[in-house]
C-alpha positions, 0 to 999 in steps of 0.5 A, a space after each residue: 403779122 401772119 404770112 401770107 399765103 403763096 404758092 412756089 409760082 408766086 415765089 419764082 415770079 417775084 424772084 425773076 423780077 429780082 434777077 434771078 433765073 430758072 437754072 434747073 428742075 429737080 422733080 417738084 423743084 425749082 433751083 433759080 441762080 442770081 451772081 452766085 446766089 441759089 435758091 430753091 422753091 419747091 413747086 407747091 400750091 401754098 408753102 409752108 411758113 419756114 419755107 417762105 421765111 427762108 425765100 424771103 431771106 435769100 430776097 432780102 425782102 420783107 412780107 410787104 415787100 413781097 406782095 408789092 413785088 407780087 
């Protein structure tokens, strides 16, 4: 199955409906925090696949997942 297609804002939204909050900004970086766990998006229209593969491995979610959080 392809990826779909998402922007880093798409990531921070499923991420903040995860529990995770905006800790800081680091230039075209968003670094979020939930009970010791980071995660880093970069603020882009559309991410790159391993990109999105490794938010979607710190979520713990599958692609499908993701668009049913979206």
């Amino acid at each position: 199955m392809r990826l779909p297609v998402v922007s880093g804002l798409d990531c921070i939204k499923v991420a903040s409906k995860l529990g995770f909050f905006i800790r800081r900004r680091n230039g075209s970086h968003v670094i979020l925090r939930n009970n010791g766990t980071m995660l880093v998006v970069p603020m882009h229209q559309s991410l790159k696949t391993g990109t999105f593969r490794e938010v979607l491995k710190t979520l713990n979610l599958s692609p499908q997942q993701f668009e049913e959080w979206l």
